[in-house]
C-alpha positions in Angstrom: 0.0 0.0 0.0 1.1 3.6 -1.3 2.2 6.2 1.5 0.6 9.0 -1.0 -2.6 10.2 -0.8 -5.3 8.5 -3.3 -5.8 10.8 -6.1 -9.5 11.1 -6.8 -10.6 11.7 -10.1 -13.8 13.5 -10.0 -16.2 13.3 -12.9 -18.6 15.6 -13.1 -20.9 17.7 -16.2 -21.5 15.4 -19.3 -23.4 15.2 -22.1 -27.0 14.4 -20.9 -29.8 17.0 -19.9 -28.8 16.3 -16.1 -25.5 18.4 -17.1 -25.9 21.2 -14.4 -27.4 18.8 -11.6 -24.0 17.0 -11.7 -22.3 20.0 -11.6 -24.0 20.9 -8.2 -23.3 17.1 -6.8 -19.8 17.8 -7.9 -19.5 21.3 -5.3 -20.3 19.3 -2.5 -18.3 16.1 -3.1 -15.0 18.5 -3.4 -16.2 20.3 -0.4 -16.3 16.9 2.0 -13.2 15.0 0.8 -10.8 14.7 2.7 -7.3 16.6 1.7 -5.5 14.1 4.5 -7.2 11.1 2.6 -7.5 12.3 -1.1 -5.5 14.4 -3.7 -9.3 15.8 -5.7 -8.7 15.7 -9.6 -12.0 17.4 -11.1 -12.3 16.7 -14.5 -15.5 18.6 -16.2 -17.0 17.1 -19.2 -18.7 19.5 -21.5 -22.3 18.9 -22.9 -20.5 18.7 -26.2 -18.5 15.3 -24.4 -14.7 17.1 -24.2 -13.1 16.0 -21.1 -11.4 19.5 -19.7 -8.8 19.5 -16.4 -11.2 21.6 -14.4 -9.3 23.6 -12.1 -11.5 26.6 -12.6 -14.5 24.7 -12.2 -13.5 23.8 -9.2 -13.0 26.8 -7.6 -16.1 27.8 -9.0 -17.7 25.1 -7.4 -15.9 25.6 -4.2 -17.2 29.2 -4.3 -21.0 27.6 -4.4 -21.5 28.4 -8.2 -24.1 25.8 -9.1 -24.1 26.4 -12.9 -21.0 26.1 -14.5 -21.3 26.2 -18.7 -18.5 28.8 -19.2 -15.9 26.9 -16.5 -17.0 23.6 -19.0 -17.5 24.5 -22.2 -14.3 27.7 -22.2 -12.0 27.9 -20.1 -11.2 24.4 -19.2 -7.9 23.0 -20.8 -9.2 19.6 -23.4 -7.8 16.2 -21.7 -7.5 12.7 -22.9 -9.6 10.4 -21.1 -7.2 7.5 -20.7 -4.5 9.2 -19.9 -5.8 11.5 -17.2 -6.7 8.6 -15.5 -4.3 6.3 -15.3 -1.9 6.2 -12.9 1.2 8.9 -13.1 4.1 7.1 -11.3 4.2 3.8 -9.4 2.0 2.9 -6.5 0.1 5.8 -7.4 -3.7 4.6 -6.1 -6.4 6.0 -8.7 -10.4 6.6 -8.2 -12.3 7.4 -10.2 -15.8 8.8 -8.7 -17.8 9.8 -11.4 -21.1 12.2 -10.5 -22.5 12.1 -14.0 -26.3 11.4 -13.8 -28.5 10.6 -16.4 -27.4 9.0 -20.1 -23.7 8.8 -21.3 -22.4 8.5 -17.6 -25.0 6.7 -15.7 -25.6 4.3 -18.4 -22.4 1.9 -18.3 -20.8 4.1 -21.0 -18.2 5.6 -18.7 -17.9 2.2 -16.4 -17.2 1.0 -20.0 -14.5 3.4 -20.3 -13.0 2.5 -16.9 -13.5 -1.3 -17.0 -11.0 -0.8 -20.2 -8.5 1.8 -18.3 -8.3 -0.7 -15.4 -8.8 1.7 -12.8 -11.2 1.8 -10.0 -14.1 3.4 -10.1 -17.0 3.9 -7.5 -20.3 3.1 -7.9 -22.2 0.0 -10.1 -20.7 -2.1 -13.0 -21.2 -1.6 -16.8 -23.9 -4.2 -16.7 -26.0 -2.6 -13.6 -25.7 0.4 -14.8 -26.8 0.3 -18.0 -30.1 -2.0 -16.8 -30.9 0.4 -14.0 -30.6 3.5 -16.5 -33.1 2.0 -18.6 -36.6 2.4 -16.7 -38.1 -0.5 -19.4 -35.0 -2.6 -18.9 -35.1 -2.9 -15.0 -38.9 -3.4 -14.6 -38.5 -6.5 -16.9 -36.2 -8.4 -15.0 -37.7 -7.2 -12.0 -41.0 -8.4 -13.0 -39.4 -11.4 -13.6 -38.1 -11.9 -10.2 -41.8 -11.4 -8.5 -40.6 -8.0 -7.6 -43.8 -5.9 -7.2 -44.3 -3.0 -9.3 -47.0 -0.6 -11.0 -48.5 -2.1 -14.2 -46.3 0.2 -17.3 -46.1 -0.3 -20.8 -42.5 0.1 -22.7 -43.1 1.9 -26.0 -40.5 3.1 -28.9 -40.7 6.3 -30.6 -42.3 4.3 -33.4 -45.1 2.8 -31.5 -47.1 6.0 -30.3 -49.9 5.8 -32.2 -53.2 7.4 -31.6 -54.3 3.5 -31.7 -51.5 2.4 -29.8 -52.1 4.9 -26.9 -56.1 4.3 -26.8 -55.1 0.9 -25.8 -52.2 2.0 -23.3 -55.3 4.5 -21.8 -57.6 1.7 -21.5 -54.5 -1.0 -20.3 -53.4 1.4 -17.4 -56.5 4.0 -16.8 -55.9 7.7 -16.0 -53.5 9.1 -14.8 -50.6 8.0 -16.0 -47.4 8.8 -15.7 -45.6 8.9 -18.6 -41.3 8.8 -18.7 -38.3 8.8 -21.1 -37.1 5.4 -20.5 -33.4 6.4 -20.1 -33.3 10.0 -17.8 -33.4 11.0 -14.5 -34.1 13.6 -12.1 -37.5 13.9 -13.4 -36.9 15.8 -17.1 -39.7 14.5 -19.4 -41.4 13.4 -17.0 -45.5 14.4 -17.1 -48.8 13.5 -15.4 -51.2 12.4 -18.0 -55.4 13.1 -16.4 -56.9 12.9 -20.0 -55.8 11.4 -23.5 -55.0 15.2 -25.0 -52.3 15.3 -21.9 -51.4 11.6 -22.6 -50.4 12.6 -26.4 -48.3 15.3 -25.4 -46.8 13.7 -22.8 -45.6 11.1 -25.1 -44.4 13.3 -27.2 -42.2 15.2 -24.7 -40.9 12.1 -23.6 -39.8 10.9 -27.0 -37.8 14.1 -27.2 -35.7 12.9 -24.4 -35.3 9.3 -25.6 -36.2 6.8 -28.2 -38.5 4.2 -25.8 -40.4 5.5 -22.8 -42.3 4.0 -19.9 -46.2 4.6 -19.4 -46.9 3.6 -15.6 -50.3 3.4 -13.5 -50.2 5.6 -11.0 -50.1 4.3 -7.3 -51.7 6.2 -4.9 -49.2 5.7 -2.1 -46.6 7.0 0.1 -42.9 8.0 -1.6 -40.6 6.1 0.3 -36.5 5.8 -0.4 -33.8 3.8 0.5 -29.9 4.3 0.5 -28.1 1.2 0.1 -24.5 0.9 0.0 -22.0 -2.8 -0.2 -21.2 -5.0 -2.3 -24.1 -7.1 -4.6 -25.2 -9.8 -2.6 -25.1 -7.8 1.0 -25.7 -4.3 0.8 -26.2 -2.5 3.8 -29.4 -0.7 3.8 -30.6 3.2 5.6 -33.0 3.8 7.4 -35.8 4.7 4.6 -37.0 8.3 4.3 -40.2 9.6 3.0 -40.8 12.4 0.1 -44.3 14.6 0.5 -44.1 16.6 -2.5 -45.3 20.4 -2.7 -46.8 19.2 -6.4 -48.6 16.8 -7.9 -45.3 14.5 -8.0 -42.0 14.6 -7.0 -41.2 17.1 -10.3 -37.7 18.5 -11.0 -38.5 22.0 -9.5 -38.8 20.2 -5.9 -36.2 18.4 -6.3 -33.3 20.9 -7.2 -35.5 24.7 -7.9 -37.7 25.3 -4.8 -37.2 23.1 -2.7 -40.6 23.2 -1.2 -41.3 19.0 -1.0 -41.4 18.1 3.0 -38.6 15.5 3.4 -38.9 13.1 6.7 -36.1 11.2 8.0 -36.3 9.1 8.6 -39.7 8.3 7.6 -42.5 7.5 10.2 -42.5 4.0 9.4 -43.3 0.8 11.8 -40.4 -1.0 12.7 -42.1 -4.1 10.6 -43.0 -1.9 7.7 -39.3 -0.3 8.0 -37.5 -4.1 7.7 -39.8 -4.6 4.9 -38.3 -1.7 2.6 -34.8 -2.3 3.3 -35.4 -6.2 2.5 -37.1 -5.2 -1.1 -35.0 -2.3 -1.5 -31.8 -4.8 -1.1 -33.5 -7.5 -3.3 -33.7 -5.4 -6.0 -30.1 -4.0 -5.7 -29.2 -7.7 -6.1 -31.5 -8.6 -8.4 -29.9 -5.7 -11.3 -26.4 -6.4 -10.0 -25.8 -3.1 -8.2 -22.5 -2.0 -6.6 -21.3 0.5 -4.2 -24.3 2.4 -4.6 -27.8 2.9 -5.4 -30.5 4.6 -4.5 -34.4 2.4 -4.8 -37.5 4.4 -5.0 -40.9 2.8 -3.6 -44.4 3.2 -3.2 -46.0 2.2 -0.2 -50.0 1.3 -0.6 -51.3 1.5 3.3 -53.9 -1.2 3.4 -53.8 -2.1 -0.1 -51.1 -3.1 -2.6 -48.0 -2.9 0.3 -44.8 -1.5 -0.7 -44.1 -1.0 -4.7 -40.9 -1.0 -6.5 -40.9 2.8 -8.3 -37.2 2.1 -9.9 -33.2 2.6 -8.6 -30.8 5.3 -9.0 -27.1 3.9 -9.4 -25.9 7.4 -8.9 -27.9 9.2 -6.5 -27.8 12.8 -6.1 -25.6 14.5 -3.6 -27.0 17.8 -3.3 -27.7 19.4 0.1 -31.2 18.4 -0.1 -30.5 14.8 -1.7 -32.2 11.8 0.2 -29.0 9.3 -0.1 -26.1 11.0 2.1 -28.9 12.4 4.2 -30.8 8.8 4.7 -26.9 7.9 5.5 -26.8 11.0 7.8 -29.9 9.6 9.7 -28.2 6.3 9.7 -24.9 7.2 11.4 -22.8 7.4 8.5 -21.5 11.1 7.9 -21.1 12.6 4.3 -17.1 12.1 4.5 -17.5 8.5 6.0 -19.9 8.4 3.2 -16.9 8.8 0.6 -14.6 7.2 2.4 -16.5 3.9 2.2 -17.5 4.1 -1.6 -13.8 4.6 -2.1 -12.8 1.5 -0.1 -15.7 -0.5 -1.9 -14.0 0.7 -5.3 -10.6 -0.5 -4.2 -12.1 -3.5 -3.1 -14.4 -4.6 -6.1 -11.1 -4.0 -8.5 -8.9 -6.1 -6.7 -11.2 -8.8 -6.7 -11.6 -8.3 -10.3 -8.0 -8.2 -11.2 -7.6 -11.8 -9.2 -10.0 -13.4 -11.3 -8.7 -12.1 -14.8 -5.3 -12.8 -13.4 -5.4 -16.5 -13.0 -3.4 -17.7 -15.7 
């Protein structure tokens, strides 16, 4: 083991519509490293998908500046992906920690990347992460391991129909919720009370992505999980509950306003409370997750129970984000928090390296 510091590459800004929200993640992951434990290497990616050394982005960042498009897009100097990366001189420890939510980052495009730069990285593999970016994806091999879920239909940009959505209307019933299949943080993501709002719902959604996801809609409690470990034992938070100022948990509550009520942890029975964290760990197994991930459910009080929603491989970090404060709740502290994704990292890659090195 190396007497230097690990130098931890932080990704952060990409390509996808989730560009700026990674950004803010990014400020407070610098903020809580530790300078004892870690030398912090931001590297920005630009929406146009030119990796720049960041250095002014990251004072930027450590000067609370949420939105960063000139420190990305200007006045960062171009890098080379591999290169940056890899390790400068020997027993250098690299990891990478990338913060890039949303498609080409969260989707096992940059894991990819990694996997063929043989450096650690936090978080879930290429296959976990490209199943749990795809809403359709996941719910299928849920489904197919009895996990409970709302009743959705999967469509492709060339299946929306007037025809084909009279019969999704009739399959599910109003409302619906309608979803681009691969995005997060709520963009594209619309309500539907009447077939006029379903049609242009679709349509919005298409604009984010080729297949999206029409889902009943549950009338239940929004109830999150934080689970963090390897695959088969993850440890699991205490769960925490979302009340949302609008009719759904919409972007502007999330990272705008700020006007949802947050509890947690949630006013859950002790029974109920062992319940989430068994299905929230069941389905981290079941789609292979890593390190970290973040399950959404429903909870149905005296009717349907608790409802898989989906899973977020790389869950927000923004002061108001339910994983590191779930972990808060839990006795974990946002450094710790690191610290132990880090460790998981080093641990999952030397595991890997074993196996592929048996001759």
């Amino acid at each position: 083991m190396s007497d230097l510091p690990i130098r931890l590459v932080v990704l952060f800004g990409g390509e996808s519509a989730e560009h700026d929200i990674s950004c803010v993640t990014a400020r407070h992951v610098l903020a809580a490293a530790d300078p004892a434990r870690y030398a912090v290497q931001p590297i920005g990616i630009t929406r146009e998908g030119q990796w720049v050394a960041a250095d002014d982005a990251a004072r930027a960042l450590a000067e609370g500046v949420d939105h960063l498009p000139g420190a990305l897009t200007a006045t960062g100097t171009p890098v080379d992906a591999l290169p940056v990366i890899a390790p400068r001189a020997a027993g250098e420890q690299v990891v990478v920690l990338p913060l890039l939510h949303g498609p080409m980052g969260e989707d096992g495009t940059v894991q990819g990347l990694l996997e063929l730069a043989g450096v650690p990285y936090v978080g879930c593999g290429v296959l976990s992460s490209a199943i749990s970016m795809d809403k359709g994806v996941a719910k299928e091999v849920c489904a197919a391991n009895g996990i409970p879920q709302a009743r959705w239909r999967t469509l492709h940009v060339e299946d929306g129909s007037p025809e084909v959505l009279r019969d999704v209307a009739d399959d599910l019933g109003f409302p619906i919720f309608v979803k681009p299949a691969n995005m997060g943080s709520s963009i594209g993501v619309t309500k539907a009370a009447s077939p006029e709002a379903l049609s242009a719902a679709v349509d919005l959604a298409f604009s984010y992505d080729e297949w999206i996801v029409c889902e009943e809609t549950i009338d239940g409690r929004e109830i999150e999980c934080a689970l963090l470990g390897a695959t088969t034992e993850p440890r699991a938070s205490l769960p925490g509950e979302i009340v949302p100022a609008a009719d759904f948990y919409d972007f502007a509550d999330k990272y705008q306003d700020g006007a949802a009520t947050l509890h947690i942890p949630a006013a859950l029975s002790d029974a109920v409370t062992a319940e989430v964290q068994s299905l929230a760990r069941q389905v981290f197994r079941v789609l292979r997750c890593y390190g970290m991930a973040r399950v959404d459910l429903f909870y149905d009080e005296g009717g349907r129970g608790l409802v898989f929603n989906e899973v977020n491989t790389i869950p927000g970090f923004t002061p108001i984000s339910m994983y590191p404060r779930m972990w808060e709740a839990s006795g974990l502290s946002y450094p710790a928090l690191i610290d132990e994704l880090v460790l998981l990292a080093l641990e999952r890659h030397a595991t890997r390296r074993r196996r592929t090195d048996v001759a």
